[in-house]
C-alpha positions as CSV (number, residue, x, y, z in Angstrom):
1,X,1.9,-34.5,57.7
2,X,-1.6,-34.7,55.6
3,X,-3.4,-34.9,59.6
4,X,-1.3,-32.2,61.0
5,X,-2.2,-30.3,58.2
6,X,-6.1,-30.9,58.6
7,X,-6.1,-30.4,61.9
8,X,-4.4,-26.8,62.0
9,X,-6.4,-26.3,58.8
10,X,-9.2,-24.4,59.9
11,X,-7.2,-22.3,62.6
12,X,-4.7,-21.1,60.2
13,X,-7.3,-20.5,58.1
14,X,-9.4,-18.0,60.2
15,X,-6.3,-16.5,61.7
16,X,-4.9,-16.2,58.2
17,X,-7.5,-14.3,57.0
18,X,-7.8,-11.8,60.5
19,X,-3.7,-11.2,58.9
20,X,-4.7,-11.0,55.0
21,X,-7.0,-7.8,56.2
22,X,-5.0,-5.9,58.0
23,X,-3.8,-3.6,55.1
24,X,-7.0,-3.3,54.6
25,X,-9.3,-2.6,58.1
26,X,-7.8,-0.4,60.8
27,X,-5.5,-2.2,63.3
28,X,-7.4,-0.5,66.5
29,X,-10.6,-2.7,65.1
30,X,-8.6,-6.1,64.5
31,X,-6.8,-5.6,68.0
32,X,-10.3,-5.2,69.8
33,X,-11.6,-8.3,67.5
34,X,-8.7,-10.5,68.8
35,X,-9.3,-9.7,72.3
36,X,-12.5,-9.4,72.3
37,X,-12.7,-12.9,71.0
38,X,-10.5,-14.3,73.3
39,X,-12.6,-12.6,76.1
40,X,-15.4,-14.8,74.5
41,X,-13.9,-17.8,74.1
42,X,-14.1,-19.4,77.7
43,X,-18.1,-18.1,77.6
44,X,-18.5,-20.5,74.6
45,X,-16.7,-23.1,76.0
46,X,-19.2,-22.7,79.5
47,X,-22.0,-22.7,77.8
48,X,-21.5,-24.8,74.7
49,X,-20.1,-27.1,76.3
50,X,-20.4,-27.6,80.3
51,X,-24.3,-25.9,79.7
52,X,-23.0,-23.1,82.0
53,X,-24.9,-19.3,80.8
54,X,-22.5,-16.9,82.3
55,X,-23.3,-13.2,83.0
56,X,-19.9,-12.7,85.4
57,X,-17.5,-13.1,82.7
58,X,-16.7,-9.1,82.9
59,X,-15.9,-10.1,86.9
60,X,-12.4,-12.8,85.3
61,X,-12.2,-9.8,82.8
62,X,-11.8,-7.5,85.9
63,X,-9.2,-9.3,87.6
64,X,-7.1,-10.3,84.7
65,X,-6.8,-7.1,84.0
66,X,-6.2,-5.7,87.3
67,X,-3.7,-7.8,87.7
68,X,-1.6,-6.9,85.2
69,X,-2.2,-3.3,86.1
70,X,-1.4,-3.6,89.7
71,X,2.2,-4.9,88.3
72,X,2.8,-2.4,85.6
73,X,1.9,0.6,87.7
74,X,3.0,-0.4,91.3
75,X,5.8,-2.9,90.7
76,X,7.6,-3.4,86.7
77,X,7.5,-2.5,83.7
78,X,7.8,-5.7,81.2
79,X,4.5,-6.1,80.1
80,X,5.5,-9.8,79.2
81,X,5.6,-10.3,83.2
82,X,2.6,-7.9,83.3
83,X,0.1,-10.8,81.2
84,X,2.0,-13.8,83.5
85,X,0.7,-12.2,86.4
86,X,-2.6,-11.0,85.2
87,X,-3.2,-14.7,83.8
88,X,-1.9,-16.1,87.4
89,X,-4.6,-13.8,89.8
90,X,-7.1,-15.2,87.4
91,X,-6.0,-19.0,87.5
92,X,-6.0,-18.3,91.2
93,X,-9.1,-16.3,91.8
94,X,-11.4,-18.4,89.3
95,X,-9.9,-22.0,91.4
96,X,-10.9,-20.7,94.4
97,X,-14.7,-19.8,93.7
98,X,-14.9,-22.4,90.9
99,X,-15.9,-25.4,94.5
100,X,-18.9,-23.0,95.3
101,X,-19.7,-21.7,92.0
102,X,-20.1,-25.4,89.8
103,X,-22.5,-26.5,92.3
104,X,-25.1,-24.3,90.7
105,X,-26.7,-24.8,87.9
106,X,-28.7,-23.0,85.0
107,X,-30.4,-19.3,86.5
108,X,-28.6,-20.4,90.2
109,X,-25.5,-19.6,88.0
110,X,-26.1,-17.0,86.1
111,X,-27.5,-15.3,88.7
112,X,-24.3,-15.9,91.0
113,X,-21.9,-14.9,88.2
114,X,-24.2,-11.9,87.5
115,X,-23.7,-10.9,91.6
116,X,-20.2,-11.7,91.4
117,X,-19.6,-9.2,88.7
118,X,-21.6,-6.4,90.5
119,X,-19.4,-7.2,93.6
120,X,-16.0,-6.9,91.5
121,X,-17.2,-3.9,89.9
122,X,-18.4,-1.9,93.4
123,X,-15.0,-3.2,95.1
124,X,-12.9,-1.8,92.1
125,X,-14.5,1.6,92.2
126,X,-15.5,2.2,95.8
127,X,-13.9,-0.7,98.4
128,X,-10.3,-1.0,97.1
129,X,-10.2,3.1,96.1
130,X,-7.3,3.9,97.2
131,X,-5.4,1.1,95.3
132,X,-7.6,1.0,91.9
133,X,-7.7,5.2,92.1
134,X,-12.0,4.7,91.8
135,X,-13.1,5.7,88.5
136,X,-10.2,7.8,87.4
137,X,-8.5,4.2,87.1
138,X,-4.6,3.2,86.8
139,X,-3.2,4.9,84.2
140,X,0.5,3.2,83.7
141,X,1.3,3.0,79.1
142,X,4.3,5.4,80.1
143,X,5.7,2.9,82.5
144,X,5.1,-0.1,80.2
145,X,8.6,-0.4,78.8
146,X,10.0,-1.6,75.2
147,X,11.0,-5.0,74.7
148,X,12.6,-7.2,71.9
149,X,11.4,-9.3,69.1
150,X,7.8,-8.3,70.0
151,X,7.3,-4.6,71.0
152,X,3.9,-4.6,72.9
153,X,3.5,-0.9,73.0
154,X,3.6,-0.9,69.3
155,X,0.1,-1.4,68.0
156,X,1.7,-3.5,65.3
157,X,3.6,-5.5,67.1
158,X,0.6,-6.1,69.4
159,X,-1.4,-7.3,67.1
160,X,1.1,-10.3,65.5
161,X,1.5,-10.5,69.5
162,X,-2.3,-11.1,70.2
163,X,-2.8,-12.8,66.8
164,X,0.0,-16.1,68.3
165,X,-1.7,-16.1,71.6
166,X,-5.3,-16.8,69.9
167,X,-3.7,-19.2,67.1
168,X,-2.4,-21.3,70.3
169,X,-5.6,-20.5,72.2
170,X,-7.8,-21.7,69.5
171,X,-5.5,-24.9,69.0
172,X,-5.8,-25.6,73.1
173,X,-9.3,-25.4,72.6
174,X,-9.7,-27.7,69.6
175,X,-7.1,-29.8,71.2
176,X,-10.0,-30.2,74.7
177,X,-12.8,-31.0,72.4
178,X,-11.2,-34.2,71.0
179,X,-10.0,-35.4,74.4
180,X,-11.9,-37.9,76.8
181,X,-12.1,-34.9,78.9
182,X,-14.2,-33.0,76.4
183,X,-16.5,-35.4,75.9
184,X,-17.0,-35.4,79.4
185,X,-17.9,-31.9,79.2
186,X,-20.6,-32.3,77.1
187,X,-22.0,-35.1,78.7
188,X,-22.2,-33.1,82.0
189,X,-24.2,-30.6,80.1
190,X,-26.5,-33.5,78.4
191,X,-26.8,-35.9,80.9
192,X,-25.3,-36.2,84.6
193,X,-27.0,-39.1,85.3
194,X,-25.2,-41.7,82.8
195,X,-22.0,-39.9,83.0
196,X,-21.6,-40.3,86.9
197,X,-22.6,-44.2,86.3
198,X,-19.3,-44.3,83.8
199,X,-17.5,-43.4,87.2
200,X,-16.9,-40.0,86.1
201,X,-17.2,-37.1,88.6
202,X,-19.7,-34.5,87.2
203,X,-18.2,-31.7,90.0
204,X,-14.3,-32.2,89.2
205,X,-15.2,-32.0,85.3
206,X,-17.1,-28.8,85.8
207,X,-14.3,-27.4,88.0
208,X,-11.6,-27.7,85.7
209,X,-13.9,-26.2,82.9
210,X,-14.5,-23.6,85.1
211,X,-11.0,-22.9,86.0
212,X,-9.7,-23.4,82.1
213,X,-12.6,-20.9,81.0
214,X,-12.6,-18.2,83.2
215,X,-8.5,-18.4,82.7
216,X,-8.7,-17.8,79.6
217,X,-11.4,-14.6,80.0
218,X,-8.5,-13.4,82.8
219,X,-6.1,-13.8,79.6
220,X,-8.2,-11.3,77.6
221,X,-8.1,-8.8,80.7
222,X,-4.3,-8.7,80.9
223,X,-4.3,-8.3,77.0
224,X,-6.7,-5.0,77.6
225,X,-4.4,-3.9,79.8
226,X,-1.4,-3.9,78.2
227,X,-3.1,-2.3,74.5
228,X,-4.8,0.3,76.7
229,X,-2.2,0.9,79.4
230,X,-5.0,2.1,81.8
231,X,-7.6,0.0,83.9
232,X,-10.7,0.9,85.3
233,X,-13.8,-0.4,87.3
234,X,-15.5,0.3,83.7
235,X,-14.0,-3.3,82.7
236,X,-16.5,-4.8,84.6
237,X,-19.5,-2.9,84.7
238,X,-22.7,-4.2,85.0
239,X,-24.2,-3.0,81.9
240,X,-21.5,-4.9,79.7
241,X,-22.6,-8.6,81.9
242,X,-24.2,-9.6,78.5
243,X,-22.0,-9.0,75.9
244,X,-19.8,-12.4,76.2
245,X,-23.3,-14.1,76.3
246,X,-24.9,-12.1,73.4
247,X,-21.4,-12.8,71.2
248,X,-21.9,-16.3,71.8
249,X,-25.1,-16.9,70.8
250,X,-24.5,-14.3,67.7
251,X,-21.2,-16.4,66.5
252,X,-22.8,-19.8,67.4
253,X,-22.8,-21.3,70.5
254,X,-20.5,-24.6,71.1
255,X,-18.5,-23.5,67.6
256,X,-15.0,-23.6,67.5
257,X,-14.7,-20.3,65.3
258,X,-18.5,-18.7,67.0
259,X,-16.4,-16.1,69.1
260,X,-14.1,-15.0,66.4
261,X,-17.3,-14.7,63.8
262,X,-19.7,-13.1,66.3
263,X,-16.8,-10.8,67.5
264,X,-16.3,-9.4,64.2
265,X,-19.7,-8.9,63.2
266,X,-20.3,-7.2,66.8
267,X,-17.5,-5.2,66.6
268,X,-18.1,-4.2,63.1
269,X,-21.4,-3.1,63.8
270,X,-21.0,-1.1,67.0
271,X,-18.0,0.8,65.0
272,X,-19.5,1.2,62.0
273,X,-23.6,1.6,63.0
274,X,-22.8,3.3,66.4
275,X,-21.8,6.3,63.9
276,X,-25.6,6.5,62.6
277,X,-27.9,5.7,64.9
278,X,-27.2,5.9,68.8
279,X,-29.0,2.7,69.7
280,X,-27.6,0.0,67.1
281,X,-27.8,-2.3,70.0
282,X,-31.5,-2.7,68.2
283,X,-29.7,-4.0,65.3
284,X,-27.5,-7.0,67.3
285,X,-30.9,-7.6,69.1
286,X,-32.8,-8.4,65.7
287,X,-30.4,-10.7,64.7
288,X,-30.2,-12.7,67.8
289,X,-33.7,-12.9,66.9
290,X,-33.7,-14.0,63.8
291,X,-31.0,-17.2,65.3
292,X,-33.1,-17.9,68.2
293,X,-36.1,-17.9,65.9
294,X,-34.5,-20.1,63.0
295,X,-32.5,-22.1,65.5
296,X,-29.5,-22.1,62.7
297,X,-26.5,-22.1,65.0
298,X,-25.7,-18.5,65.0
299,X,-23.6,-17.0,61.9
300,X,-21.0,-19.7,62.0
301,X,-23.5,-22.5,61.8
302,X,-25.3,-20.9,59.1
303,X,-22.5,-19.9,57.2
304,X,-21.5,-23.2,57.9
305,X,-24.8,-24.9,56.7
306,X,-24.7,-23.1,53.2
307,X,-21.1,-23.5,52.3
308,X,-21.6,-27.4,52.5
309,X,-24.5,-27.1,50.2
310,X,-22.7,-25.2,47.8
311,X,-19.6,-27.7,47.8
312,X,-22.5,-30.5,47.2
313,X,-23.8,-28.9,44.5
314,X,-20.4,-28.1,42.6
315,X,-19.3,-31.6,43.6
316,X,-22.4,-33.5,42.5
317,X,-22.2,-32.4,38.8
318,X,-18.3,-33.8,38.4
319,X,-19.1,-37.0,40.2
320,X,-21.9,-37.8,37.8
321,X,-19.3,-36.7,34.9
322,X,-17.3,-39.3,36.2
323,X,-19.6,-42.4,36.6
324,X,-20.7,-41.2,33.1
């Protein structure tokens, strides 16, 4: 019971307090966190731990979303069967490029990710027109219908909704990094060489990270669907390519709680600085600075860093009481 509890510790932790504020902060903000961080997620899983620097995450995004809003406006209404299918197209679509894709490796990558998310985006808005409507974009919250327990087209309900789904995401992803197959992971990412001598296949591990990651950004695209009840080629434009990659790197890259910190502290400041000054991308730019600079881990690790100093300090003082 004492290990179950220290394991889930931390998630219920940060989850707990995302539900603590919600009297508090306005639930449009802690709905675009929780997404948002999800959306992140499989970026800091890429490059934290495969060594994989993604700019084509908005491409998964794009067809995780699509997906759902191909269903909801064309086909159903249960936005339940909506997500299934929206997580399904991105399973499918990220398995079937993952073989050419994990052959690359460092700017090869980004640069093919970055060219896949350009593609996505012009075949959204111009190639596939008449299905995606262009830039007016599907437009389907009146056909999403009501269902039990769990109302998704209540904001409120949402929320709790999204707030489960990254509780068990979060777990899944804790649950990776104490397998074999984690390890793997980051062994790819630190050395190849030695890992392949082990008898381990250095392609097959980067494929099912690949597939598990960009699964998970597809996850975050049905999620946008369903909230905003509209889709368009917007999702996946080229001038949004960086933000998984700047969040990352802003929450701490290879943390298990980086997205959710660098989410918050990204959203908080678009929302809240956005309404001063028109450029407070300046603002995110100086910080990721200041990491890069200091090499501290991004805001997670930092944080991180100090509250064990503090604990050593309150805990030095009684242990000295006690040999005393």
């Amino acid at each position: 019971m004492i290990d179950t509890w220290r394991w889930w510790r931390g998630i219920l932790i940060a989850f707990g307090l995302v539900l603590i504020s919600r009297p508090f902060l306005p639930l449009p903000f802690l709905n675009e966190v929780l997404i948002f961080s999800i959306y992140t997620i499989g970026c800091n899983f890429l490059l934290g731990r495969v060594g994989f620097i993604s700019f084509g995450q908005p491409a998964y995004l794009a067809i995780g979303a699509y997906g759902t809003a191909f269903y909801l406006f064309y086909f159903g209404t249960n936005p339940y069967i909506g997500i299934l299918v929206g997580l399904t197209s991105g399973l499918v679509f990220a398995t079937l490029v993952a073989p050419m894709f994990v052959r690359l490796r460092s700017d090869y990558f980004a640069l093919v990710n970055l060219a896949l998310a350009v593609i996505i985006f012009y075949m959204m808005q111009k190639v596939f027109a008449g299905i995606t409507k262009g830039d007016n974009g599907l437009w389907f919250l009146a056909n999403i219908a009501s269902t039990p327990i769990l109302n998704l087209t209540k904001p409120s309900d949402f929320f709790i909704f999204s707030l489960i789904i990254a509780i068990l995401l979060w777990a899944f992803y804790k649950y990776i990094d104490g397998t074999i197959f984690g390890a793997c992971c980051l062994a790819t990412k630190i050395n190849e060489t030695k890992l392949q001598f082990l008898g381990y296949s250095n392609f097959r591990i980067r494929l099912i990270a690949f597939v598990i990651a960009n699964t998970s950004t597809a996850l975050a695209g049905s999620l946008y669907a369903v909230y905003l009840g509209s889709v368009s080629p917007e999702i996946t434009s080229p001038a949004r390519t960086a933000d998984p990659v700047v969040v990352t790197i802003l929450g701490g890259v290879g943390s298990l709680f980086g997205p959710l910190i660098g989410t918050i502290v990204y959203t908080g400041l678009r929302d809240v600085v956005s309404k001063l000054i028109g450029n407070w991308e300046f603002f995110i730019g100086l910080i990721l600075v200041l990491i890069m600079l200091t090499n501290s881990g991004g805001l997670y690790g930092s944080a991180e860093t100090i509250i064990k100093k503090w604990l050593k300090k309150i805990k030095s003082p009684v242990q000295n009481k006690e040999m005393n």
